[in-house]
C-alpha positions as CSV (number, residue, x, y, z in Angstrom):
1,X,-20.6,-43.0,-80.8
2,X,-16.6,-43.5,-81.1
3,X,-15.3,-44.2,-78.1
4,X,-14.1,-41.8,-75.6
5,X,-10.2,-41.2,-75.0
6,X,-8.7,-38.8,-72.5
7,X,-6.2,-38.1,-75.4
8,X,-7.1,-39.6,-78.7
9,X,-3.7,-39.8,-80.4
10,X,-4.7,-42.6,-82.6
11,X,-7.4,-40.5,-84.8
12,X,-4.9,-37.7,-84.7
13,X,-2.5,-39.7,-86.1
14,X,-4.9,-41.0,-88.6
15,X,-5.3,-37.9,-90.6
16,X,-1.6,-37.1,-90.8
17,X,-0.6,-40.9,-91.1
18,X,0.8,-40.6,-94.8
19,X,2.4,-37.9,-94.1
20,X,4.1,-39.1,-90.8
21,X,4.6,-42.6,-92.4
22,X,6.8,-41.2,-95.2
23,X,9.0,-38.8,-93.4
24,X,9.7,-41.8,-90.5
25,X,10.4,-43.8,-93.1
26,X,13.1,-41.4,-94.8
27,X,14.8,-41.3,-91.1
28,X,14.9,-44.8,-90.9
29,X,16.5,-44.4,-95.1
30,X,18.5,-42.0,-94.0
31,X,20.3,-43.7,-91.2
32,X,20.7,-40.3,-89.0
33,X,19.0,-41.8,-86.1
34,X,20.5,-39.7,-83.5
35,X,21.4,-35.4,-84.2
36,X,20.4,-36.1,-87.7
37,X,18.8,-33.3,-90.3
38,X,15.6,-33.3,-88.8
39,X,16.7,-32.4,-85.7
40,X,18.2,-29.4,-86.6
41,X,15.2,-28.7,-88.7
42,X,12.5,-29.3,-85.9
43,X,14.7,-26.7,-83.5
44,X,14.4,-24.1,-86.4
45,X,10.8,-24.6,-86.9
46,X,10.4,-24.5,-83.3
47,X,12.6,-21.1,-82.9
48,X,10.4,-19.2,-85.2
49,X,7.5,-20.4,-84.3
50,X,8.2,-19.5,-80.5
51,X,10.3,-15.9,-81.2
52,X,13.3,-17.9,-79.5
53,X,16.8,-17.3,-80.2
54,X,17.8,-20.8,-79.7
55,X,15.9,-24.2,-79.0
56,X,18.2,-27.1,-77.2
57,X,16.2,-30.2,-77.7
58,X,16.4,-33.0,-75.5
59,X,15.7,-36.3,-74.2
60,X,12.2,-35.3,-71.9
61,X,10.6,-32.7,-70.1
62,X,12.4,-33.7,-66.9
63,X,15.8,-33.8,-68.2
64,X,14.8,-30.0,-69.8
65,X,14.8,-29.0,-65.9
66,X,17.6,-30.3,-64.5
67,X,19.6,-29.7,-67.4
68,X,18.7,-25.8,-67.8
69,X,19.6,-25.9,-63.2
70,X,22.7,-27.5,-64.0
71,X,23.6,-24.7,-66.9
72,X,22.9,-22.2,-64.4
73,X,25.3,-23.3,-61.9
74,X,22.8,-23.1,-59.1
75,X,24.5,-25.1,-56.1
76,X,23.4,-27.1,-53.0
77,X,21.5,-25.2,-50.7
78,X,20.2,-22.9,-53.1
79,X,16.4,-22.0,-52.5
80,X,14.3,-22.4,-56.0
81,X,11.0,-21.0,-55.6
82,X,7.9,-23.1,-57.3
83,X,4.4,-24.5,-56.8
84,X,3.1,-27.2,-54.5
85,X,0.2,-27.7,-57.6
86,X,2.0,-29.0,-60.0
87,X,3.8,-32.6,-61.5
88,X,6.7,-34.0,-59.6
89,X,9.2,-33.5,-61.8
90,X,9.2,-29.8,-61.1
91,X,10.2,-30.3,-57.8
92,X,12.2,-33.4,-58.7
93,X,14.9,-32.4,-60.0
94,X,15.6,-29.2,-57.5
95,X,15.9,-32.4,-55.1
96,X,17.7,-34.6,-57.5
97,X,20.3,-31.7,-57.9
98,X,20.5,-30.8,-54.0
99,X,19.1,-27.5,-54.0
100,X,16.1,-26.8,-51.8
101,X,12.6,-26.6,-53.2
102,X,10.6,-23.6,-51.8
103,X,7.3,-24.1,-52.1
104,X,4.4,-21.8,-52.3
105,X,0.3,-21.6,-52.9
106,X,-1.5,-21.1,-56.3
107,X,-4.4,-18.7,-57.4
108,X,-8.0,-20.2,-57.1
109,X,-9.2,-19.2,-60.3
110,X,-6.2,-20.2,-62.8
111,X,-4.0,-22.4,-60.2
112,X,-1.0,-21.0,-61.5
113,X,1.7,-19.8,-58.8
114,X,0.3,-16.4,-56.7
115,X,3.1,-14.0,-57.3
116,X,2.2,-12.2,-54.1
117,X,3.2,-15.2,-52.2
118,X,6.6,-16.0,-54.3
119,X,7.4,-12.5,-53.0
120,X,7.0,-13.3,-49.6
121,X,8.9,-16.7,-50.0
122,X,12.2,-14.4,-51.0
123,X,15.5,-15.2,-49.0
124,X,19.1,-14.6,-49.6
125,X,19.5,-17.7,-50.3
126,X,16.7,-17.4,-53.2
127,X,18.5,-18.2,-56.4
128,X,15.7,-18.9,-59.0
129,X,11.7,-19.2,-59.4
130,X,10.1,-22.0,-61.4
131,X,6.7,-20.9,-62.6
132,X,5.0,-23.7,-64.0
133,X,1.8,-22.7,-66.8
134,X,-0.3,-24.9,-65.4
135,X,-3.4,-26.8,-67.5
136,X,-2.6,-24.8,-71.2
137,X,-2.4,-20.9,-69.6
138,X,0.6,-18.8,-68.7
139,X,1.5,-17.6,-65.1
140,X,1.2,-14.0,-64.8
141,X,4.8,-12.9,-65.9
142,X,5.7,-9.3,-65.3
143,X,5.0,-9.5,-61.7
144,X,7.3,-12.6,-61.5
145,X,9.5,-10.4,-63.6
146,X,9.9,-7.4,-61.6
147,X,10.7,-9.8,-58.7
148,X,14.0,-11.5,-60.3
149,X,14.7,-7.9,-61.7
150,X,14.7,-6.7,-58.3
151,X,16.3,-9.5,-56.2
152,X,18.6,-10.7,-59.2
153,X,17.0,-14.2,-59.6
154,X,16.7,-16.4,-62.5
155,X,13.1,-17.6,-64.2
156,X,13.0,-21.1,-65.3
157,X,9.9,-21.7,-67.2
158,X,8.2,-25.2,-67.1
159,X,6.3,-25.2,-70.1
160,X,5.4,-28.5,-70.4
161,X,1.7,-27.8,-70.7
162,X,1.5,-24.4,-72.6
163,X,3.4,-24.6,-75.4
164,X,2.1,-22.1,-78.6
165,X,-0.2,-20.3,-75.4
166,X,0.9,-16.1,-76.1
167,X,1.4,-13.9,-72.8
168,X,0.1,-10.4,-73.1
169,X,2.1,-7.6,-71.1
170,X,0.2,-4.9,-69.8
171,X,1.4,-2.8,-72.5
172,X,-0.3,-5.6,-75.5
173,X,3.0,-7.0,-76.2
174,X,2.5,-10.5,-76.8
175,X,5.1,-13.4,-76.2
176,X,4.8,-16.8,-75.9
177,X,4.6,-19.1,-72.6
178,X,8.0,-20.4,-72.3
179,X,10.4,-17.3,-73.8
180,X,10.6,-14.8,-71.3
181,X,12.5,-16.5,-68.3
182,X,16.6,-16.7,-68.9
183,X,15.2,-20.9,-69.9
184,X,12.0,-21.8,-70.7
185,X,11.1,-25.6,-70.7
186,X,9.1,-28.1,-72.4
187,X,8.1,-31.5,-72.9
188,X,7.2,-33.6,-76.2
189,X,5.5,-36.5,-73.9
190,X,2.6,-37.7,-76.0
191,X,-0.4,-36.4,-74.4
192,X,1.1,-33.1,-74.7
193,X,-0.6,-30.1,-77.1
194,X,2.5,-31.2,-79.1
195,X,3.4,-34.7,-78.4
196,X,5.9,-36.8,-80.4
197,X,5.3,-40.9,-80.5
198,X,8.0,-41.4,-77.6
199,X,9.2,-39.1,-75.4
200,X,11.4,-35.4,-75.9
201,X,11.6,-31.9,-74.4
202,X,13.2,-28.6,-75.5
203,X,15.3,-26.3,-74.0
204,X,14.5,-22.2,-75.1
205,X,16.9,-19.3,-74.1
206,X,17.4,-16.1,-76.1
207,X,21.4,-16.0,-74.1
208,X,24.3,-17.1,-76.7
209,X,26.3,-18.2,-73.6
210,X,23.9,-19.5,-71.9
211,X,22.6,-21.7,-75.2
212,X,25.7,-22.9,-75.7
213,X,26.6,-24.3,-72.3
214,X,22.9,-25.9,-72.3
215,X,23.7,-28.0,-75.4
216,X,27.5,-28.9,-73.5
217,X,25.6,-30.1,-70.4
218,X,22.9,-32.1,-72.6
219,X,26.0,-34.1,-74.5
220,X,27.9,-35.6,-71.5
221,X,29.7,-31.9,-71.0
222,X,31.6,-32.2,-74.1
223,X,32.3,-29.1,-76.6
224,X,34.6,-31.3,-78.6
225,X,34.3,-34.7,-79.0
226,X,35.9,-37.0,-76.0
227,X,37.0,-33.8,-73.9
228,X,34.8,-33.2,-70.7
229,X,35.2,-29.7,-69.7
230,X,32.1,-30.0,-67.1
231,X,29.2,-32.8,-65.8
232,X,27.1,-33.2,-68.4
233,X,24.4,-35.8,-69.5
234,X,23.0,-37.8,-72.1
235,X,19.8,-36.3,-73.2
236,X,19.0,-36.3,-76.9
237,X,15.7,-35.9,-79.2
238,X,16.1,-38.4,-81.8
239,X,16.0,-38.1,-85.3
240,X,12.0,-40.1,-85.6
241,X,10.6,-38.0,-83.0
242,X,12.0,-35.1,-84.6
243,X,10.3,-35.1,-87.9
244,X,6.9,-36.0,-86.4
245,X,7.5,-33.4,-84.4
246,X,7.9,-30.8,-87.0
247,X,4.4,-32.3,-89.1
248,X,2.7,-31.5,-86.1
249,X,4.1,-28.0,-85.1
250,X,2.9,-26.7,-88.3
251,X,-0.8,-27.6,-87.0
252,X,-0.2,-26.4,-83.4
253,X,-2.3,-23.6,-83.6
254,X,-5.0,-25.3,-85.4
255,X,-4.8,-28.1,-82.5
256,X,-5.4,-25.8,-80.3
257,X,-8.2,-24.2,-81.5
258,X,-9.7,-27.9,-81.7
259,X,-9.3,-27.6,-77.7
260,X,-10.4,-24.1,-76.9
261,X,-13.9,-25.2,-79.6
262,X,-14.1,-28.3,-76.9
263,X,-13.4,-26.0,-73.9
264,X,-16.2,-23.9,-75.1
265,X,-19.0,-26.4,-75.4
266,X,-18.0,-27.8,-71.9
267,X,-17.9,-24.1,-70.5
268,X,-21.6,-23.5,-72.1
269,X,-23.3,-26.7,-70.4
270,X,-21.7,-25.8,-67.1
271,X,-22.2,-21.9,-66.9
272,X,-25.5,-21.8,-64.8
273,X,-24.9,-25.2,-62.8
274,X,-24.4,-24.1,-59.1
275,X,-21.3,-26.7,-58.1
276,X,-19.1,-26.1,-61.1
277,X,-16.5,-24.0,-61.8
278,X,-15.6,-23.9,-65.2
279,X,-11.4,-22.8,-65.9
280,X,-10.5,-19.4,-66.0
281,X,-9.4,-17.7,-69.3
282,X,-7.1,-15.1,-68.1
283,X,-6.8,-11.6,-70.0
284,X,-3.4,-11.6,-69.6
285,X,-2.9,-15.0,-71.4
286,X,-4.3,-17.2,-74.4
287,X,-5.4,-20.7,-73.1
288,X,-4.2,-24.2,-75.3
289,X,-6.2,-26.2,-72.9
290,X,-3.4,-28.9,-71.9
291,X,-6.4,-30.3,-69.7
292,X,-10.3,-29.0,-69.0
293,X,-10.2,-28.8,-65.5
294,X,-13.3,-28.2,-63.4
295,X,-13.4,-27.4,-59.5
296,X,-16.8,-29.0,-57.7
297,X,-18.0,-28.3,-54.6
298,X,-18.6,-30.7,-51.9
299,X,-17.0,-33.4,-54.7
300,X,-15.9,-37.3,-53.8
301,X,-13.6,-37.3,-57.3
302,X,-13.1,-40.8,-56.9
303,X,-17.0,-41.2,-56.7
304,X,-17.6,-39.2,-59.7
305,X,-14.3,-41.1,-61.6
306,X,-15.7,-43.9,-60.9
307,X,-19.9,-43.4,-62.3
308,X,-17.7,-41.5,-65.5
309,X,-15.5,-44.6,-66.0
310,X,-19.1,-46.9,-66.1
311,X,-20.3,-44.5,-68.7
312,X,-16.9,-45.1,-70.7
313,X,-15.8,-41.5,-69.8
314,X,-11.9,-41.5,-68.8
315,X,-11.6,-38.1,-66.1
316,X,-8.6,-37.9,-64.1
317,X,-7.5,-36.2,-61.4
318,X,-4.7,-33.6,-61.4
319,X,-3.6,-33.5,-58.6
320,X,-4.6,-35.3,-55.5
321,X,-1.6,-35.2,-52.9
322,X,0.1,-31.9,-53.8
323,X,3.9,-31.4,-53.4
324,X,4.5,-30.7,-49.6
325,X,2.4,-33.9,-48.6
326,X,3.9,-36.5,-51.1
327,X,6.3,-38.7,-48.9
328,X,9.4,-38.5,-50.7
329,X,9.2,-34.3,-50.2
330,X,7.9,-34.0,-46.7
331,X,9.7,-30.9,-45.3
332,X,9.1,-30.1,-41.6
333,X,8.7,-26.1,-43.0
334,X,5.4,-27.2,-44.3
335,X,2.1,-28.9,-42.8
336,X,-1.5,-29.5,-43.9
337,X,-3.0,-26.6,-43.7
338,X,-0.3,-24.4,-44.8
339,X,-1.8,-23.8,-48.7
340,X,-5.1,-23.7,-48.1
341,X,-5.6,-23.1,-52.3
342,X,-3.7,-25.9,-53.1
343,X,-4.9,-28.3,-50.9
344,X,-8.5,-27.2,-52.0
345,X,-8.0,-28.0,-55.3
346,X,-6.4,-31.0,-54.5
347,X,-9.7,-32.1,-52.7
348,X,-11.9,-30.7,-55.8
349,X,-10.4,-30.6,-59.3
350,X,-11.3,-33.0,-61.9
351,X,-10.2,-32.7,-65.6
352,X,-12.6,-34.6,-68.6
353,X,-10.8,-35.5,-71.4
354,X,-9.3,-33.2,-73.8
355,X,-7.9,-33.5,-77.3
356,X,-8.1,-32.3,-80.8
357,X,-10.8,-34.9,-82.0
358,X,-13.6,-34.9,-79.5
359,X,-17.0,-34.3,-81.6
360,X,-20.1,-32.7,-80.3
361,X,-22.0,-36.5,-79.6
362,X,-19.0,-37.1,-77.2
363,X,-19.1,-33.9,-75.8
364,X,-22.9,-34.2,-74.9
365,X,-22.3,-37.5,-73.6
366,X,-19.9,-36.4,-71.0
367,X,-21.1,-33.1,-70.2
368,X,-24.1,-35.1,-69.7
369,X,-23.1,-37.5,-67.1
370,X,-21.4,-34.8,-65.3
371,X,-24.5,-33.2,-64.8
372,X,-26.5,-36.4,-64.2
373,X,-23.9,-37.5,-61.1
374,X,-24.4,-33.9,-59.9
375,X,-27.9,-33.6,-59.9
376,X,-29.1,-37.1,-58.6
């Protein structure tokens, strides 16, 4: 048996290495290291592909965030709505930028953010929700919608682990994770669905004024060259990661059907066991599968880390100290107790690896030691 990686980015790269090699190697020819041709050619491909009027790319995920908060003039004290479940830099930067995270609970079966309690987290001094599309599926959108519709709020989108995942209205209109906020962002980390060889994000808005002061704030707030009409900063997707970027958008669909076949196989040889829940699949959303995420009762994760790890099974945990208990973000509005969801999952989730070249003698292997540890 190969060996087991939670993301095996080195056989993926092995079956697109020629082409990869070559078009790195005409960067490196071409000398356009930084805003060079293949930028501009990765953010078209990345337009159509997502139905997007415009595509800012950027240096990472992170700097996508602040940089579409920053665009919006939000200012200190401004509340931004998000989810205690989710990676720190959502939160991060509403703190970096001295506005006030608001933080609310997440659904049991999808753990994406429970619009019913984003409602009641509304306050005049509400500004903006960030939805994040948690684990490869989108939030449920047009009750999020109707909210910053009503209360005239913006919607920033982290999209850093649904990218190419469609939203279905209730109406079968279909749009993709990421486009139907005033920003939508992304991030090109490796690991990601679609992962360059260093790091990047992406910026999406379909707002001409809105795109163009996004690519002013991500070039030092310059419009022209050496004049500084507002704070900016440096964030820029170079010219290498740009054109592997665009070899592997072309096969982003076809990656993610690699992962759904995966999530399938795991789902059939834990449908009848009596601790496991296996990850929701929405009907209001397509699912990439970012991460195969499983909630188990009465669960010691490290324990069960731990016998995978012997068995050479990577699993890790997403995420064990949610948001309003992680030091650097205590906030005396919150306590233990207060998201009773989150803090279950915290206690409960595990997520097995997850990629576009697990074969079935890995996946037996692992769904097999799952069930071993739970049934001894």
């Amino acid at each position: 048996m190969r060996p087991i990686h939670m993301v095996d980015l080195k056989s993926q790269y092995e079956k697109i290495q020629a082409e990869v090699d070559a078009a790195v190697l005409d960067v490196i020819r071409s000398t356009q290291f930084i805003n060079g041709s293949e930028v501009k050619k990765f953010q078209e491909d990345l337009e159509n592909y997502l139905g997007v009027k415009h595509v800012i790319p950027c240096g990472n995920g992170t700097d996508a965030l602040q940089v579409a908060m920053m665009a919006l003039d939000l200012k200190p004290g401004d509340e931004i709505i998000t989810t205690s479940f989710t990676f720190v830099a959502t939160v991060e930067v509403i703190a970096l930028l001295g506005l006030t995270p608001v933080l609310v609970d997440v659904l049991p079966d999808t753990f994406n953010i429970d619009p019913e309690s984003v409602k009641k987290a509304i306050t005049p001094k509400t500004k903006a929700i960030v939805p994040v599309h948690l684990f490869g599926q989108s939030v449920d959108m047009e009750p999020l919608l109707e909210l910053a519709r009503e209360h005239n709020l913006h919607i920033i989108e982290d999209n850093a682990q649904a990218l190419g995942a469609d939203y279905i209205f209730k109406d079968g209109t279909r749009k993709k994770a990421g486009t139907m906020g005033i920003i939508g962002c992304t991030s090109f980390f490796p690991s990601k669905n679609l992962g360059c060889y260093g790091d990047g994000g992406a910026i999406f808005t379909h707002d001409d004024e809105l795109a163009k002061k996004l690519r002013i704030v991500v070039n030092h707030g310059m419009e022209v060259r050496y004049y500084h009409d507002s704070v900016g900063v440096n964030s820029r997707l170079d010219s290498i990661q740009a054109t592997i970027l665009r070899i592997k958008l072309a096969r982003l669909d076809e990656y993610a059907a690699a992962r759904r076949k995966a999530a399938d196989y795991y789902d059939q040889a834990f449908k009848d066991h009596p601790r496991i829940t296996v990850p929701a699949r929405s009907s209001f959303s397509t699912h990439v599968f970012h991460q195969y995420t499983l909630i188990i009762k009465d669960l010691n994760q490290f324990e069960l880390q731990k016998f995978l790890g012997e068995r050479g099974i990577p699993a890790m945990i997403y995420y064990p100290v949610p948001m309003h208990m992680q030091k650097a973000y205590q906030d005396p509005r919150y306590k233990e107790g207060d998201f009773p969801v989150t803090e279950m999952l915290s206690k409960s989730v595990i997520s097995l690896p997850m990629h576009t070249e697990l074969d079935e003698e890995q996946l037996k292997h692992i769904t097999e030691s799952v069930l071993e540890y739970l049934n001894q």
